[in-house]
mmCIF file of the protein (N, C-alpha, C, O) and its ligand, coordinates in Angstrom:
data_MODEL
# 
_entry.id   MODEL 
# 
loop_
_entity.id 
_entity.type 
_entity.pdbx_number_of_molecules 
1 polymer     1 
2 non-polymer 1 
# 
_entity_poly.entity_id                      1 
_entity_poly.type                           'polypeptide(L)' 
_entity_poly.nstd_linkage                   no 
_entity_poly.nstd_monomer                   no 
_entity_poly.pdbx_seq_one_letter_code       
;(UNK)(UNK)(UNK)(UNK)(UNK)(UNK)(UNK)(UNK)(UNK)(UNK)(UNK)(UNK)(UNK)(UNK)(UNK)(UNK)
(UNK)(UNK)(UNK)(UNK)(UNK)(UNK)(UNK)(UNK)(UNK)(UNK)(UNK)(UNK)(UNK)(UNK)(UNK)(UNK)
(UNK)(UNK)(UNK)(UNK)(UNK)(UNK)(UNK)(UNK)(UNK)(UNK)(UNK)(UNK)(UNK)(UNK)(UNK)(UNK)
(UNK)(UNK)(UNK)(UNK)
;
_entity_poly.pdbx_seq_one_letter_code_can   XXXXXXXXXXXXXXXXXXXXXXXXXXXXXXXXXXXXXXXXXXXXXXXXXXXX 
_entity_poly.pdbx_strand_id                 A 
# 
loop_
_entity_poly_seq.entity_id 
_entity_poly_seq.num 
_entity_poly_seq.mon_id 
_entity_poly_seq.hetero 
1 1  UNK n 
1 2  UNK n 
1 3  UNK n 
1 4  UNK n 
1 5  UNK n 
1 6  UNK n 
1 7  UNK n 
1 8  UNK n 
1 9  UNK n 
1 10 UNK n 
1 11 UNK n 
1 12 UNK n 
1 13 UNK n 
1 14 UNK n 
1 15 UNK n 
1 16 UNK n 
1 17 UNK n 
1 18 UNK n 
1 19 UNK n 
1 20 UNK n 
1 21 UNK n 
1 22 UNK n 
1 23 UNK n 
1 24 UNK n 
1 25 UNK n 
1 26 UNK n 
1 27 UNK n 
1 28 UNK n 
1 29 UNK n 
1 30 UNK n 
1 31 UNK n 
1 32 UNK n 
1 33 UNK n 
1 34 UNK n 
1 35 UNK n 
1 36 UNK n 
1 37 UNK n 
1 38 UNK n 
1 39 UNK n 
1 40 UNK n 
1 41 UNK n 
1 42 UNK n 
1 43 UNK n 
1 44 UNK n 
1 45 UNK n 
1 46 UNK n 
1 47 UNK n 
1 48 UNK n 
1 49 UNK n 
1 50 UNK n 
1 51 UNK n 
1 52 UNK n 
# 
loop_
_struct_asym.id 
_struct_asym.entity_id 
A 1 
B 2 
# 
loop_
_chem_comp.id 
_chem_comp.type 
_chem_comp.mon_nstd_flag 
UNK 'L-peptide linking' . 
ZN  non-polymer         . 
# 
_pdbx_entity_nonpoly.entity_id   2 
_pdbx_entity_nonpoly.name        ? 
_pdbx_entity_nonpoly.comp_id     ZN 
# 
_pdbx_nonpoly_scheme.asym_id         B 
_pdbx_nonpoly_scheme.entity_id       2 
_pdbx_nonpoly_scheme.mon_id          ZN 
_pdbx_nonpoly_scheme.ndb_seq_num     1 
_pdbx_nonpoly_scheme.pdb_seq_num     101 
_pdbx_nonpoly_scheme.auth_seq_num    101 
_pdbx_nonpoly_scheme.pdb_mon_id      ZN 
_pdbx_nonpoly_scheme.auth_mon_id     ZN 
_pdbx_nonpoly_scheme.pdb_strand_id   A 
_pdbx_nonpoly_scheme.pdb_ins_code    . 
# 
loop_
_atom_site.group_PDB 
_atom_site.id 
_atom_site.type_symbol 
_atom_site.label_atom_id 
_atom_site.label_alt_id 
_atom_site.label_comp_id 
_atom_site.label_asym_id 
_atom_site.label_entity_id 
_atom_site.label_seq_id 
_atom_site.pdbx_PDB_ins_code 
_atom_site.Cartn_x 
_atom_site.Cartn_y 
_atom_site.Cartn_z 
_atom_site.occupancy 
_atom_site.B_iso_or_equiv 
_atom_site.pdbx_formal_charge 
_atom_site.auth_seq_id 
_atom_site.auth_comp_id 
_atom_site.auth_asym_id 
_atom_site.auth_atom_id 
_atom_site.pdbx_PDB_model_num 
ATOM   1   N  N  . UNK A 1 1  ? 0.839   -1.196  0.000  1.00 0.00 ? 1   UNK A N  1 
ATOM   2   C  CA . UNK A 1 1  ? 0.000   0.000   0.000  1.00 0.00 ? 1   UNK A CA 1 
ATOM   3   C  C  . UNK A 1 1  ? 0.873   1.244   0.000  1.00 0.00 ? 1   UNK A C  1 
ATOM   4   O  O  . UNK A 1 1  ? 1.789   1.250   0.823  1.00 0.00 ? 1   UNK A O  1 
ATOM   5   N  N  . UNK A 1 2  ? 0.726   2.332   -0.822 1.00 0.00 ? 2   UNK A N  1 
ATOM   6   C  CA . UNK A 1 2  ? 1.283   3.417   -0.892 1.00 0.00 ? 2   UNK A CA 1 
ATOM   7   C  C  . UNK A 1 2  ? 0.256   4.360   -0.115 1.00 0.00 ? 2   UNK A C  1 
ATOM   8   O  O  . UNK A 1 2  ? -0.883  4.204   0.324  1.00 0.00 ? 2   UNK A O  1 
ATOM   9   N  N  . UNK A 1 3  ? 1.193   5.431   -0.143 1.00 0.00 ? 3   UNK A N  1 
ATOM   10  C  CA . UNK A 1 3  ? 0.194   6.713   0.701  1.00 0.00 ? 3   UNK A CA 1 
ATOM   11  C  C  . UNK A 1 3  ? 1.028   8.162   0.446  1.00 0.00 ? 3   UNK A C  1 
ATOM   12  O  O  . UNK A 1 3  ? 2.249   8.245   0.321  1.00 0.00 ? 3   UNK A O  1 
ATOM   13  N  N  . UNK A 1 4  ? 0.291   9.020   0.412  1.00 0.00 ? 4   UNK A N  1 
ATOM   14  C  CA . UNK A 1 4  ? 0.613   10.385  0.700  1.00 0.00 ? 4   UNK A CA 1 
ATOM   15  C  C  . UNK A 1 4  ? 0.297   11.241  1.161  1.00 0.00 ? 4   UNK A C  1 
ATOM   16  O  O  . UNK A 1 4  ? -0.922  11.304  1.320  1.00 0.00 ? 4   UNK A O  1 
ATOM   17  N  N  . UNK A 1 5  ? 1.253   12.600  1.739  1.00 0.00 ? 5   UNK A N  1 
ATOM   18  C  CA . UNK A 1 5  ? 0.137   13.168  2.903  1.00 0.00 ? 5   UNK A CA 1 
ATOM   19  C  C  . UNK A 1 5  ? 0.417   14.605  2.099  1.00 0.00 ? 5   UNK A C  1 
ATOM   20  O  O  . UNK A 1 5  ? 1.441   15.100  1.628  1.00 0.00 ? 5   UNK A O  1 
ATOM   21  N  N  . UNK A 1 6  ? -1.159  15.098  2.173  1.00 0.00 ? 6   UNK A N  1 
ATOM   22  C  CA . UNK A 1 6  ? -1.281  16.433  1.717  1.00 0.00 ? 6   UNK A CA 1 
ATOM   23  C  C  . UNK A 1 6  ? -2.187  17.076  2.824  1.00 0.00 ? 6   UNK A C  1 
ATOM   24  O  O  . UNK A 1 6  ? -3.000  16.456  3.510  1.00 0.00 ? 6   UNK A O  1 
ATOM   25  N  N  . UNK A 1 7  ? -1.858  18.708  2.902  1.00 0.00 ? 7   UNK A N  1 
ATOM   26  C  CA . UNK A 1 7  ? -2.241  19.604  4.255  1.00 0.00 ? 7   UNK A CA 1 
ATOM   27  C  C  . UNK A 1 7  ? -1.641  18.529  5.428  1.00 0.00 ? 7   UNK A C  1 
ATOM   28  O  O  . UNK A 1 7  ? -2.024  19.133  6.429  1.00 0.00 ? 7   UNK A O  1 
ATOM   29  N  N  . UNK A 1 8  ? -1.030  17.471  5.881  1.00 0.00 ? 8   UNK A N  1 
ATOM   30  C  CA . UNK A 1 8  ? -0.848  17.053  7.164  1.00 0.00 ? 8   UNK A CA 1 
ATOM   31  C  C  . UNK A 1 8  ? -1.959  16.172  7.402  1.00 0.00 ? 8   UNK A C  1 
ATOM   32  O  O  . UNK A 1 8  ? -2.320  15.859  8.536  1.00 0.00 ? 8   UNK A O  1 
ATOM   33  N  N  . UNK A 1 9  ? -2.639  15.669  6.083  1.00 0.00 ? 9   UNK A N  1 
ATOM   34  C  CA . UNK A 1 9  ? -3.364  14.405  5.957  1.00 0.00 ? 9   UNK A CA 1 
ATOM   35  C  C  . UNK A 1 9  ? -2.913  12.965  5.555  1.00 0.00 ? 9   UNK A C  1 
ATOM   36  O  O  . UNK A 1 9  ? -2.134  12.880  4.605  1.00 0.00 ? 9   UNK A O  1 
ATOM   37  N  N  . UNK A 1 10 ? -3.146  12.321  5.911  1.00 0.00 ? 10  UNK A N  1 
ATOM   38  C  CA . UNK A 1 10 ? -2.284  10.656  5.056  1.00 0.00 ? 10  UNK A CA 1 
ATOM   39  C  C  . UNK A 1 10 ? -3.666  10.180  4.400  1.00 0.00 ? 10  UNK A C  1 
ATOM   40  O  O  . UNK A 1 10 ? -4.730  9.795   4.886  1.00 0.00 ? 10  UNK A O  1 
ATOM   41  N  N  . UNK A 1 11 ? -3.167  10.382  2.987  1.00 0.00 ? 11  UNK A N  1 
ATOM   42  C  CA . UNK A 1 11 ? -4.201  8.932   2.367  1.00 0.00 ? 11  UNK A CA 1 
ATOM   43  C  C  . UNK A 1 11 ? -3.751  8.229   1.553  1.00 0.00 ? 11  UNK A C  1 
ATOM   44  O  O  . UNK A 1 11 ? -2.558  8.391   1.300  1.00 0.00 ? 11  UNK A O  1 
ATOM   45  N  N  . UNK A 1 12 ? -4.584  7.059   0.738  1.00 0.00 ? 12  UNK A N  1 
ATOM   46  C  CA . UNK A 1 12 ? -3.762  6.163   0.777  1.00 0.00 ? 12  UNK A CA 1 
ATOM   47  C  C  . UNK A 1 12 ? -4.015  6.443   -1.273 1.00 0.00 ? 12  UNK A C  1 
ATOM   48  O  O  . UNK A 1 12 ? -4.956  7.018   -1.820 1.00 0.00 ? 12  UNK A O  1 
ATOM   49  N  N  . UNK A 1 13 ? -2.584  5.676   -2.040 1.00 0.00 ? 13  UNK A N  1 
ATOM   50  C  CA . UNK A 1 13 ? -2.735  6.000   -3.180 1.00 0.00 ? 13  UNK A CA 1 
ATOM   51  C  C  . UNK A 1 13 ? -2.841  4.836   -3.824 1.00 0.00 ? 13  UNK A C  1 
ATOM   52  O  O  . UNK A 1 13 ? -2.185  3.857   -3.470 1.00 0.00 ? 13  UNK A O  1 
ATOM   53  N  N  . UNK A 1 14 ? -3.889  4.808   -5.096 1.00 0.00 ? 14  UNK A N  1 
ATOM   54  C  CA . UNK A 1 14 ? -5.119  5.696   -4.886 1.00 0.00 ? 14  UNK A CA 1 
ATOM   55  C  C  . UNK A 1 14 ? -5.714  6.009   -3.854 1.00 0.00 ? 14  UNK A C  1 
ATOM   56  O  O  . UNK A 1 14 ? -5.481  5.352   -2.840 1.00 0.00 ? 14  UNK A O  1 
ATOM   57  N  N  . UNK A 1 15 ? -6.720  7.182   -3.809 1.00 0.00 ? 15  UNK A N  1 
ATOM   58  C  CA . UNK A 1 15 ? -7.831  7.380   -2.677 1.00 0.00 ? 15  UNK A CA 1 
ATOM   59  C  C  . UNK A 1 15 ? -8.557  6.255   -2.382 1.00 0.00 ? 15  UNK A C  1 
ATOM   60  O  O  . UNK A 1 15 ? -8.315  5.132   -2.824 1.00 0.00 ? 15  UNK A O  1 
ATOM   61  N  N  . UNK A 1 16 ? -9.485  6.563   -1.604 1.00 0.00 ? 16  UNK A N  1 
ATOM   62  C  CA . UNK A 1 16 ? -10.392 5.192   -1.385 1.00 0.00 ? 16  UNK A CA 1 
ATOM   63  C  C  . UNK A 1 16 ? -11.905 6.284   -1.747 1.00 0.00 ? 16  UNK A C  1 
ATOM   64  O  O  . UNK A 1 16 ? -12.111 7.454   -1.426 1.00 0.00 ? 16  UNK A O  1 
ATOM   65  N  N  . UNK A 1 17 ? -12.624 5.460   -2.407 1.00 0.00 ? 17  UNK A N  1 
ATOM   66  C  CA . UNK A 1 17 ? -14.074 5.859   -2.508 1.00 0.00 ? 17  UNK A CA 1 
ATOM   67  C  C  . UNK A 1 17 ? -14.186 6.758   -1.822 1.00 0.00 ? 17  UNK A C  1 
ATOM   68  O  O  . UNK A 1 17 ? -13.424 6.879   -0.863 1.00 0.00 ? 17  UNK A O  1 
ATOM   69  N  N  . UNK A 1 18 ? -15.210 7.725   -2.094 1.00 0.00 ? 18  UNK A N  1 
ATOM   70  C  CA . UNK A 1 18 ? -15.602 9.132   -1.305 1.00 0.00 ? 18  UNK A CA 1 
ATOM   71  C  C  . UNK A 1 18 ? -14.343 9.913   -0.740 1.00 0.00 ? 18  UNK A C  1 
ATOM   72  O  O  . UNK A 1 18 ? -14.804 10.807  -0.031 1.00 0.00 ? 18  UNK A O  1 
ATOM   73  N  N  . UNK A 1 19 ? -12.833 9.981   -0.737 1.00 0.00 ? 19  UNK A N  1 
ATOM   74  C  CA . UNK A 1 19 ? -12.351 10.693  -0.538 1.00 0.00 ? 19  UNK A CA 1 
ATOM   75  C  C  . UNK A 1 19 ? -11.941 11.970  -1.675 1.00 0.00 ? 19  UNK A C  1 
ATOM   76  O  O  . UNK A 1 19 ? -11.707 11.509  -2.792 1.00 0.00 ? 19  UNK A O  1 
ATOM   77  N  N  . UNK A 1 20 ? -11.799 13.691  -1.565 1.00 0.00 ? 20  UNK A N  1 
ATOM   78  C  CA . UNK A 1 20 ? -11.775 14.181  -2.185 1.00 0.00 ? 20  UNK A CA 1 
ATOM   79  C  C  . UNK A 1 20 ? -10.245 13.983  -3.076 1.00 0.00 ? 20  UNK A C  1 
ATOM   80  O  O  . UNK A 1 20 ? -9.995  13.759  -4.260 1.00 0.00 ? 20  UNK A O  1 
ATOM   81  N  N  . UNK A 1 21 ? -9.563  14.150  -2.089 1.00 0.00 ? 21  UNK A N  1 
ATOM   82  C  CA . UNK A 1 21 ? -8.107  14.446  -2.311 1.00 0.00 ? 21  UNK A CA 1 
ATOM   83  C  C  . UNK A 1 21 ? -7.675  14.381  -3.720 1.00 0.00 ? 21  UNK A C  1 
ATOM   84  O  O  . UNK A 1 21 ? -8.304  13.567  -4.395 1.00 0.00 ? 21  UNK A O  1 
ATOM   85  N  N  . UNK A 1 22 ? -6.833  14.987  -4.269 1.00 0.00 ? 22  UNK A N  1 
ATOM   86  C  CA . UNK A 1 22 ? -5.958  14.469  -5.201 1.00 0.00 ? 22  UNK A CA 1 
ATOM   87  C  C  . UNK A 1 22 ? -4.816  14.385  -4.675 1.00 0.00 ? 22  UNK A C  1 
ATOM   88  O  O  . UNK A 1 22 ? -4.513  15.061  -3.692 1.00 0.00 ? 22  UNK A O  1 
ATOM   89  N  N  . UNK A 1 23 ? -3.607  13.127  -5.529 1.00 0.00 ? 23  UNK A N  1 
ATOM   90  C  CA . UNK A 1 23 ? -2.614  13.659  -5.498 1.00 0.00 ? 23  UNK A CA 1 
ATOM   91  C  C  . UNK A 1 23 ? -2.029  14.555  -6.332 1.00 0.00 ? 23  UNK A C  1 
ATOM   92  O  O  . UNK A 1 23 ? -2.446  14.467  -7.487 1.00 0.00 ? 23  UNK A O  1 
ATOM   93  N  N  . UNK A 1 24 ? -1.213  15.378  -6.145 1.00 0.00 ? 24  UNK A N  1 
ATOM   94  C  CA . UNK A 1 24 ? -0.387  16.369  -7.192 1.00 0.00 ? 24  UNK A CA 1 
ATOM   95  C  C  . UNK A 1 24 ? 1.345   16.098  -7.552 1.00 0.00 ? 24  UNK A C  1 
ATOM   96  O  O  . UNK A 1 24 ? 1.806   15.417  -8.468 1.00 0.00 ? 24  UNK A O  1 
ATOM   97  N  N  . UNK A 1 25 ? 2.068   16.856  -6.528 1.00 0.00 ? 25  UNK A N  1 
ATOM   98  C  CA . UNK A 1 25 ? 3.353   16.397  -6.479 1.00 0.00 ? 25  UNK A CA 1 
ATOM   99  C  C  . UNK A 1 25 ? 3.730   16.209  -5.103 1.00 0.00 ? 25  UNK A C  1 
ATOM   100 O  O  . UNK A 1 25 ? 4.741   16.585  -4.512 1.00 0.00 ? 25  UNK A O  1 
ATOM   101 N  N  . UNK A 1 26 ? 2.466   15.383  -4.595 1.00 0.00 ? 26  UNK A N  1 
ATOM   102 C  CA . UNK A 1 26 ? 3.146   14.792  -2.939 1.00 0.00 ? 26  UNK A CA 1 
ATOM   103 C  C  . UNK A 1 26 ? 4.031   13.674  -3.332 1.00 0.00 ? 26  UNK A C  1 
ATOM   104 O  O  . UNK A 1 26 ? 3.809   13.109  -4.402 1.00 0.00 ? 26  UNK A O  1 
ATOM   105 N  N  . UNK A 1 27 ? 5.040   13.286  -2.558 1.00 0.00 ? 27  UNK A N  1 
ATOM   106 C  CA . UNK A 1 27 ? 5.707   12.141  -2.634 1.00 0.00 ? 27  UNK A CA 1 
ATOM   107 C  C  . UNK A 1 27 ? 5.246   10.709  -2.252 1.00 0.00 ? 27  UNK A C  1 
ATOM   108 O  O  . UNK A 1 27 ? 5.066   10.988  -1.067 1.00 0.00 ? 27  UNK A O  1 
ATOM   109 N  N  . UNK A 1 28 ? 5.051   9.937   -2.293 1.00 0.00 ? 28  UNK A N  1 
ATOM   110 C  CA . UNK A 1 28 ? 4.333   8.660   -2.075 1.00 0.00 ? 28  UNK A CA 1 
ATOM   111 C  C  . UNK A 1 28 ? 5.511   7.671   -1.157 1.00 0.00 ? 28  UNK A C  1 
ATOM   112 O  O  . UNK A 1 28 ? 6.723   7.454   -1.157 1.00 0.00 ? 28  UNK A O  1 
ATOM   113 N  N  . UNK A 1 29 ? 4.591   7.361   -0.597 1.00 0.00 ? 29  UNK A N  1 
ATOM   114 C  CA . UNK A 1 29 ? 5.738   6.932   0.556  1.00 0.00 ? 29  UNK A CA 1 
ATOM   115 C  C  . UNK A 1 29 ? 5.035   5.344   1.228  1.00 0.00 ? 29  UNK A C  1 
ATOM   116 O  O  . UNK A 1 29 ? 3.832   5.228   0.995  1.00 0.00 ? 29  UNK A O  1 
ATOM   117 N  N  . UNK A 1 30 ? 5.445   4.603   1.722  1.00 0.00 ? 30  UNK A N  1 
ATOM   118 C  CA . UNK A 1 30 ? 4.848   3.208   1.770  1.00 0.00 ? 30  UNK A CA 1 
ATOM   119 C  C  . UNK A 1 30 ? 5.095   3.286   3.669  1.00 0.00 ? 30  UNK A C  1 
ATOM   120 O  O  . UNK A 1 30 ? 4.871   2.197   4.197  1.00 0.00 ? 30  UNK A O  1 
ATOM   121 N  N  . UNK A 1 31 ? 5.403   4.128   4.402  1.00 0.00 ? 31  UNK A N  1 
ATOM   122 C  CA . UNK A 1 31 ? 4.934   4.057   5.595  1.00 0.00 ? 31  UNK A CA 1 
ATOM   123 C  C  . UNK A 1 31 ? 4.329   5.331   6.207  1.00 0.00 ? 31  UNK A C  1 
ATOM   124 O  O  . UNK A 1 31 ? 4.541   6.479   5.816  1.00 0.00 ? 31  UNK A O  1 
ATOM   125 N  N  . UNK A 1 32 ? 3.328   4.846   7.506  1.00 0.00 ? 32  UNK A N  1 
ATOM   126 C  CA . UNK A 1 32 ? 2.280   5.882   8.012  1.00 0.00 ? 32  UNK A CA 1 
ATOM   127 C  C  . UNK A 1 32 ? 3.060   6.705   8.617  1.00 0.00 ? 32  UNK A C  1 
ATOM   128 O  O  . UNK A 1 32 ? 3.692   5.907   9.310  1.00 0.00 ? 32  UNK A O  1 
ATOM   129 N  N  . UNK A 1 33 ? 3.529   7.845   8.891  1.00 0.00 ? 33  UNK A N  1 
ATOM   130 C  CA . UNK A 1 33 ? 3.990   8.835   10.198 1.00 0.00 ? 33  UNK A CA 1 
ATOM   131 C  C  . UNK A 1 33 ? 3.239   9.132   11.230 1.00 0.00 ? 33  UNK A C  1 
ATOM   132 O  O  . UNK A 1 33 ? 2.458   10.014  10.873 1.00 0.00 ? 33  UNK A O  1 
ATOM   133 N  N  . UNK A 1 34 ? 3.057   8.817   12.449 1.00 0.00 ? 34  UNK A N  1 
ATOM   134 C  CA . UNK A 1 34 ? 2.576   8.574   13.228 1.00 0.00 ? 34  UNK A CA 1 
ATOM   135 C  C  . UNK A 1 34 ? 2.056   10.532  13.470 1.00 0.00 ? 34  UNK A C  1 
ATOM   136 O  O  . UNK A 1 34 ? 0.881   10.771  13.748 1.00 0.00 ? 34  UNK A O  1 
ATOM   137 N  N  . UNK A 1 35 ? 2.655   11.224  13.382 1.00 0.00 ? 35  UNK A N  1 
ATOM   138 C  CA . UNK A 1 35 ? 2.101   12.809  13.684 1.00 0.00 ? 35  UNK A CA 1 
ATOM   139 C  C  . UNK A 1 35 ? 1.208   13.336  12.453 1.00 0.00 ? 35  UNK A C  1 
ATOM   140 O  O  . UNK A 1 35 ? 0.967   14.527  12.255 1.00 0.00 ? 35  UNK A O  1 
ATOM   141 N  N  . UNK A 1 36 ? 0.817   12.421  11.769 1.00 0.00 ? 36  UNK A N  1 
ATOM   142 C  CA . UNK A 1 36 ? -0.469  13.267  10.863 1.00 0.00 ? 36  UNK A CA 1 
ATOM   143 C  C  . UNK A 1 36 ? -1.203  12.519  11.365 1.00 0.00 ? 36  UNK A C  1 
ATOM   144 O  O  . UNK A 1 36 ? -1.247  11.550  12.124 1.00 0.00 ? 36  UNK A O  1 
ATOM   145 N  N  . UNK A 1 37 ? -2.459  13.904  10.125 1.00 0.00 ? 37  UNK A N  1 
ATOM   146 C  CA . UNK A 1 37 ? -3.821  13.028  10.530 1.00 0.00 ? 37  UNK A CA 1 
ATOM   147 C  C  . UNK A 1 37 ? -4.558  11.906  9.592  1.00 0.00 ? 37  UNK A C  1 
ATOM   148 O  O  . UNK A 1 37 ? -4.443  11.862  8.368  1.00 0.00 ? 37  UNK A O  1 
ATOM   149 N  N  . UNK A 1 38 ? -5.222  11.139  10.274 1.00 0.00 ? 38  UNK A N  1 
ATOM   150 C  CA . UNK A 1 38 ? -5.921  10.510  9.123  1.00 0.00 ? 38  UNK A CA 1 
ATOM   151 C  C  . UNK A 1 38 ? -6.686  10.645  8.099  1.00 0.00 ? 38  UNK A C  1 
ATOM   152 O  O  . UNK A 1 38 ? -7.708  11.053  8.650  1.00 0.00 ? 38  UNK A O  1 
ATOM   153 N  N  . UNK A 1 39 ? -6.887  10.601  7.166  1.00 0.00 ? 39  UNK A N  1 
ATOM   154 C  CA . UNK A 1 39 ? -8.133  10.882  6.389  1.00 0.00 ? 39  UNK A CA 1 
ATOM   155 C  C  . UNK A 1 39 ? -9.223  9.611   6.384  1.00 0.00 ? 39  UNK A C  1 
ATOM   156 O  O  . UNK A 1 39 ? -8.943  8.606   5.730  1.00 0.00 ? 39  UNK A O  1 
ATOM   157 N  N  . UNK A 1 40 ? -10.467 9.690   7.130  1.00 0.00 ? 40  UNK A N  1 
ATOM   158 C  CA . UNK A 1 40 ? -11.601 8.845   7.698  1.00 0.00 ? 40  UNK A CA 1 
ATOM   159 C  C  . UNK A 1 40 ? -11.594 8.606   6.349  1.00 0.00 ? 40  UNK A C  1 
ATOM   160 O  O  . UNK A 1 40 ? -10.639 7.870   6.599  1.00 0.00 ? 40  UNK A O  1 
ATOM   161 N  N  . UNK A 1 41 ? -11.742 8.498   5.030  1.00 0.00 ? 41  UNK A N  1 
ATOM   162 C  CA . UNK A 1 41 ? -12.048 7.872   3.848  1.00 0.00 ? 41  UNK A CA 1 
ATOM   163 C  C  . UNK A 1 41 ? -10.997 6.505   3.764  1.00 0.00 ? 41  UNK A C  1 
ATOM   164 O  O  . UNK A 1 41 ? -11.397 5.341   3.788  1.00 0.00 ? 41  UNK A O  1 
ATOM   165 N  N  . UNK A 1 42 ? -9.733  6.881   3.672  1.00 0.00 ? 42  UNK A N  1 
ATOM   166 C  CA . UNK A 1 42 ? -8.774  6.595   3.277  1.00 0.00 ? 42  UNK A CA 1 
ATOM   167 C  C  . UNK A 1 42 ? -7.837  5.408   4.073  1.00 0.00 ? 42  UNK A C  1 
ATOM   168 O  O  . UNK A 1 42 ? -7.147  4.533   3.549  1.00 0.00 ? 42  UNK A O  1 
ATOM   169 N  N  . UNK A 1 43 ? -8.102  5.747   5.841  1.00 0.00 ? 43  UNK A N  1 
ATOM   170 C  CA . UNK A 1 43 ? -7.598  5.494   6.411  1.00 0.00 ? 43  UNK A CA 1 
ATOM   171 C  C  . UNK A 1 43 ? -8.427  4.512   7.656  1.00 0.00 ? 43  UNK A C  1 
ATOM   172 O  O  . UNK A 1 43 ? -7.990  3.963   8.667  1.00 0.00 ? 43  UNK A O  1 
ATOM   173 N  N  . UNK A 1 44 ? -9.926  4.593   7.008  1.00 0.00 ? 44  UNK A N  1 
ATOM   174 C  CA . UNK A 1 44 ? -10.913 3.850   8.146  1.00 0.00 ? 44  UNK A CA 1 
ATOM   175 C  C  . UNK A 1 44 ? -10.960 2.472   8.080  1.00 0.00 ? 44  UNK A C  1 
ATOM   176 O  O  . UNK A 1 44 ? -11.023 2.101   6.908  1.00 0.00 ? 44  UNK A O  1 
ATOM   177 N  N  . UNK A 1 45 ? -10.955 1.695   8.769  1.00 0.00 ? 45  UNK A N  1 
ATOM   178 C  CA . UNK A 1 45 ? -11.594 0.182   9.158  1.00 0.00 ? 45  UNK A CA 1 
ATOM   179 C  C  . UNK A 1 45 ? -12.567 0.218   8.721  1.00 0.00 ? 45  UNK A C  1 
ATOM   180 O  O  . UNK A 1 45 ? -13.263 0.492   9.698  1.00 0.00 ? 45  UNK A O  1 
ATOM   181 N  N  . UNK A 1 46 ? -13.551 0.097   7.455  1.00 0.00 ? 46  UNK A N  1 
ATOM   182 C  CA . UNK A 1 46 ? -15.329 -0.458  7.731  1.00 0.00 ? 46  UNK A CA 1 
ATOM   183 C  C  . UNK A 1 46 ? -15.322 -1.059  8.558  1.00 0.00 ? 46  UNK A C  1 
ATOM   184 O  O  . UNK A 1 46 ? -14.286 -1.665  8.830  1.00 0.00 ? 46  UNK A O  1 
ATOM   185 N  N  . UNK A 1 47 ? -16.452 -1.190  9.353  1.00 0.00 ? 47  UNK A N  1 
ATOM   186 C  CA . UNK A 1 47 ? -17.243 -2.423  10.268 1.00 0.00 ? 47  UNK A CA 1 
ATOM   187 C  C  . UNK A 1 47 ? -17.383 -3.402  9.434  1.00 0.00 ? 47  UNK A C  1 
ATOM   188 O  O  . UNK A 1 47 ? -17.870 -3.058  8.357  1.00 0.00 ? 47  UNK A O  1 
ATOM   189 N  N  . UNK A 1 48 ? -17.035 -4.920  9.588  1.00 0.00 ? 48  UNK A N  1 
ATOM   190 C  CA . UNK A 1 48 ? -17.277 -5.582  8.541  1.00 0.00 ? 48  UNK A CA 1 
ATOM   191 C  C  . UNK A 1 48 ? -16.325 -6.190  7.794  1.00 0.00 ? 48  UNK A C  1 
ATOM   192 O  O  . UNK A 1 48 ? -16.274 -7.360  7.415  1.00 0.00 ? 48  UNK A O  1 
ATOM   193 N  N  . UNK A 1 49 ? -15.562 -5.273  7.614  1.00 0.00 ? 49  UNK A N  1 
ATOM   194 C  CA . UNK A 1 49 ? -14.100 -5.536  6.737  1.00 0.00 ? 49  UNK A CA 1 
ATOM   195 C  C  . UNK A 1 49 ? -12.662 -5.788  7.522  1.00 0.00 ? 49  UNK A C  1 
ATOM   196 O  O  . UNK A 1 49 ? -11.609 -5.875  6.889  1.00 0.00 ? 49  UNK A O  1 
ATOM   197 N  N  . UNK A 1 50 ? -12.738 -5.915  9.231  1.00 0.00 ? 50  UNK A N  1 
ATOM   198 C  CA . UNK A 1 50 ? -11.645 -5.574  9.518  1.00 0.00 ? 50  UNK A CA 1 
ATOM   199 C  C  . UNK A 1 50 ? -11.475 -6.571  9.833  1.00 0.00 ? 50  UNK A C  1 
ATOM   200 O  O  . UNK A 1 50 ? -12.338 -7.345  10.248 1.00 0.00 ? 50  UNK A O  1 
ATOM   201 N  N  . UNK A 1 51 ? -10.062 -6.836  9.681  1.00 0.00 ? 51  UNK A N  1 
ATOM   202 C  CA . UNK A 1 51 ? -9.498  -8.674  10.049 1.00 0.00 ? 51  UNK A CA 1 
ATOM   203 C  C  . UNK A 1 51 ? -9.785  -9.413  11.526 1.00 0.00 ? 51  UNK A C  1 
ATOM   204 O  O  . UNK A 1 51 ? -9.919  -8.589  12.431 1.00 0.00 ? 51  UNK A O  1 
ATOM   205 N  N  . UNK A 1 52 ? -9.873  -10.457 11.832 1.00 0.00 ? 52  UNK A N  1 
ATOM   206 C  CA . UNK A 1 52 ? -10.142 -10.712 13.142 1.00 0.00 ? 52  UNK A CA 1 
ATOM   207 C  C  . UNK A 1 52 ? -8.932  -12.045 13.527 1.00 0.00 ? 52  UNK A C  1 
ATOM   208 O  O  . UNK A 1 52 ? -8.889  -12.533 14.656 1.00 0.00 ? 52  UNK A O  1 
HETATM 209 ZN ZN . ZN  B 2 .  ? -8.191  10.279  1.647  1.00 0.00 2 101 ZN  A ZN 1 
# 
């Protein structure tokens, strides 16, 4: 999984459904940094979908 963070958001590349974001010339990077924020599209567990 790739990701990039734009404004001090992490999402993941591609977006995930319903997120606005584009990327532009963020850098893509394959780990999370723990001091941003998430983007709830991008970055959520569905109920349903999460491993057990
Ligand atoms: Zn996103």
């Amino acid at each position: 999984m790739l990701y990039f963070i734009k404004h001090n958001t992490i999402h993941t590349y591609p977006v995930a459904k319903g997120c606005a974001a584009v990327r532009e010339q963020e850098q893509l990077r394959d780990t999370v940094p723990y001091e941003v924020q998430e983007c709830p599209y991008c970055m959520k567990v569905w109920p349903g979908k999460k491993e057990e």
